[in-house]
C-alpha positions in Angstrom: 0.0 0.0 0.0 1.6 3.7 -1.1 2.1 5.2 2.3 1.4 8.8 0.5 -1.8 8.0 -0.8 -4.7 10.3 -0.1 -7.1 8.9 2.4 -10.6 9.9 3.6 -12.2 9.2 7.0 -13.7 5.7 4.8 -10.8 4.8 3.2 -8.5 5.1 6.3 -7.4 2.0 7.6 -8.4 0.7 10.7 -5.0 0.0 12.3 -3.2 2.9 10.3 -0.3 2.3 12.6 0.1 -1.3 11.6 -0.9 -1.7 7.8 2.5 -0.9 6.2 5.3 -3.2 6.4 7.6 0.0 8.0 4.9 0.5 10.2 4.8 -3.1 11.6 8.8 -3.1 12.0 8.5 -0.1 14.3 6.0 -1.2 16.6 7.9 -4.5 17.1 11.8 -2.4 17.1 9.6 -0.3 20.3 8.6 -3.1 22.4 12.1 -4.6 22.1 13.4 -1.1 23.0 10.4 -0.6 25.8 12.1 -3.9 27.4 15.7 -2.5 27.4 13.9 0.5 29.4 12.0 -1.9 31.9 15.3 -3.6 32.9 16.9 0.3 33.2 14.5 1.5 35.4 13.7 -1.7 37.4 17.9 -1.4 38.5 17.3 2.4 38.9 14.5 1.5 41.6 16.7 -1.8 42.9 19.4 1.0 43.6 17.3 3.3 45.1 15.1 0.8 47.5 19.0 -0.3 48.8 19.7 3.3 49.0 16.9 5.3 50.8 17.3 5.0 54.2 21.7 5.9 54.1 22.4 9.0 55.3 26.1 10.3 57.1 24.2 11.4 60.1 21.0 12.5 62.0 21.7 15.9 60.1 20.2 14.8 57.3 16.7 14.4 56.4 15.3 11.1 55.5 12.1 10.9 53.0 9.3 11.3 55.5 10.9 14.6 56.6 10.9 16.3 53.3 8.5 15.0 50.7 5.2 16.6 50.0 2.3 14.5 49.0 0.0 17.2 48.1 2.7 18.4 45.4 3.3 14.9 44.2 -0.6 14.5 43.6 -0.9 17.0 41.6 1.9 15.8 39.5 0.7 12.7 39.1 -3.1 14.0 38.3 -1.2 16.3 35.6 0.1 13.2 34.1 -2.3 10.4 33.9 -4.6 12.9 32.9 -1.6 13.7 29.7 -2.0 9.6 29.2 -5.9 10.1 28.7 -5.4 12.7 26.0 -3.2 11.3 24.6 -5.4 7.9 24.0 -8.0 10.6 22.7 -5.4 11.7 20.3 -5.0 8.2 19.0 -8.6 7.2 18.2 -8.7 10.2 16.7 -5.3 9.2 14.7 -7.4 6.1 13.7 -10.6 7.9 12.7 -8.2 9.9 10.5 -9.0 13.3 12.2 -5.9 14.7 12.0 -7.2 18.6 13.4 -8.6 16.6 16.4 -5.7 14.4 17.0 -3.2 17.8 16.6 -5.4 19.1 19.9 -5.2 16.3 22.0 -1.2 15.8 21.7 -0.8 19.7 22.4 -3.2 19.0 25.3 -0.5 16.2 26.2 2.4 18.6 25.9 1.3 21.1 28.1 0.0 18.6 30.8 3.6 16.9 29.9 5.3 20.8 30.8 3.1 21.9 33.7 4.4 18.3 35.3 7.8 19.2 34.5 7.3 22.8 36.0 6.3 21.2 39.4 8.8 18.7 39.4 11.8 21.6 39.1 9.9 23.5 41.7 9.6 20.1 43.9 13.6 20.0 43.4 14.3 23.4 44.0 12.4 23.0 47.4 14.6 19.7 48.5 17.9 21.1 47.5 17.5 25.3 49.1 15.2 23.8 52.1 16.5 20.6 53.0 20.1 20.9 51.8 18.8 17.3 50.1 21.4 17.2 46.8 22.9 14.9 44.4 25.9 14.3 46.8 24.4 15.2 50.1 23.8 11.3 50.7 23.6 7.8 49.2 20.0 8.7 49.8 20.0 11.6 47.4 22.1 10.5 44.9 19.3 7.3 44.6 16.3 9.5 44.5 17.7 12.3 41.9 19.1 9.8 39.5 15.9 7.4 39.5 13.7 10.4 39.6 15.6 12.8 37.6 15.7 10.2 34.4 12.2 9.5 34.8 11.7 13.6 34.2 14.6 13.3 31.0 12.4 10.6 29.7 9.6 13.1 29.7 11.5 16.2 28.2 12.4 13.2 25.7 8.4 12.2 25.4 7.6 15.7 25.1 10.2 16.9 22.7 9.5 13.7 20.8 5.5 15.0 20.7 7.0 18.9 19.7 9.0 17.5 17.0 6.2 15.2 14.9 3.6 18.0 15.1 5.8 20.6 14.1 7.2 18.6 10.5 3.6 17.4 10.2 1.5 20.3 10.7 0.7 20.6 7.4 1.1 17.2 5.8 -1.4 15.2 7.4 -2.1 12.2 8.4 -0.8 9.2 6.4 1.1 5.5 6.4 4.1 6.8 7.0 3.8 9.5 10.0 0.9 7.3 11.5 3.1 4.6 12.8 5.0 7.7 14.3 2.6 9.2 15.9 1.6 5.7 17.3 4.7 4.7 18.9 5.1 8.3 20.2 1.6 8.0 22.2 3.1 4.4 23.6 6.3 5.9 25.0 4.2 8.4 26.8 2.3 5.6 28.4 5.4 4.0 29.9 6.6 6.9 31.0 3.3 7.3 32.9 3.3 3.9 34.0 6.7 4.4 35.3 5.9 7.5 37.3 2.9 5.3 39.0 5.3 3.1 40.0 7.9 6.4 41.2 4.8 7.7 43.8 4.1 4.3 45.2 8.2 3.2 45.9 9.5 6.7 46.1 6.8 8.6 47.9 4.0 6.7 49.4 6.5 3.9 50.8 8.6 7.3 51.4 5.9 8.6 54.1 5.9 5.4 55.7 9.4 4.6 56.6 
């Protein structure tokens, strides 16, 4: 099938992401790439759940000390609710609405920033209030690199977003950027899924000791 052919909302295909041979390689290269990540992060969170209770001395504040749930809520609100538009984008993507799906994924970006906002504020309030740093302990060298490449992974997912709407604005949708846009929308969800898994570890088991 010619992935530049002109389609209508009919004549679109019902898996748009998965008709073309291209488009079928990618989604199978992700998942293989997706795995490589899971390993990643599941040593990132290994590391840290060694690491959270090492401090030098009673000088230093421990998790329950600093974090703030109502902060980390919102974050997390701000981006399961970027997940949800972005699944709107995608029907829309498959109901070849390409206007549509171009206002759900900015919808996602600007969830995706506001997160990333809160997150440097959140940072910003450890490091001048708590004097908690990359080197001030084991314990914060554990929880800034596991949390801190979660947030590259979303200035990745976000960029990643930027990037396909920009050299697509006024293309379209077809066989070719579908795919794309597809596996785009799937990173996004891991990152999410990742960050569920960052508030439960990190923060909730945080509060608790």
């Amino acid at each position: 099938m010619d992935m530049n052919q002109k389609f209508t909302a009919r004549t679109w295909p019902e898996s748009p992401e998965k008709t073309t041979l291209e488009g079928k390689n990618k989604f199978l290269g992700f998942w293989l790439f997706l795995g490589g990540e899971t390993v990643l992060f599941a040593s990132l969170f290994a590391t840290y759940l060694a690491l959270k209770d090492k401090v030098p001395g009673s000088d230093h504040y421990l998790a329950a000390d600093m974090f703030a749930l109502p902060l980390v809520f919102i974050m997390t609100m701000l981006l399961l609710t970027s997940s949800l538009t972005s699944v709107y984008a995608m029907y829309h993507m498959k109901n070849h609405n390409y206007q549509k799906m171009q206002t759900w994924l900015l919808l996602t970006v600007l969830l995706g920033l506001a997160f990333l906002g809160f997150e440097i504020y959140e940072f910003y309030h450890y490091i001048h209030d708590y004097g908690h740093t990359f080197t001030s302990s084991a314990f914060g060298s554990a929880f800034y690199t596991l949390v801190g490449f979660h947030g590259a992974h979303v200035v990745v997912g976000l960029g990643w977003f930027i990037l396909l709407l920009v050299r697509n604005a006024k293309r379209g949708l077809n066989l070719y950027n579908a795919p794309k846009f597809f596996t785009a929308s799937l990173y996004w969800h891991f990152i999410d899924v990742v960050w569920v898994f960052i508030f439960t570890v990190v923060y909730l088991m945080g509060m608790v000791g």
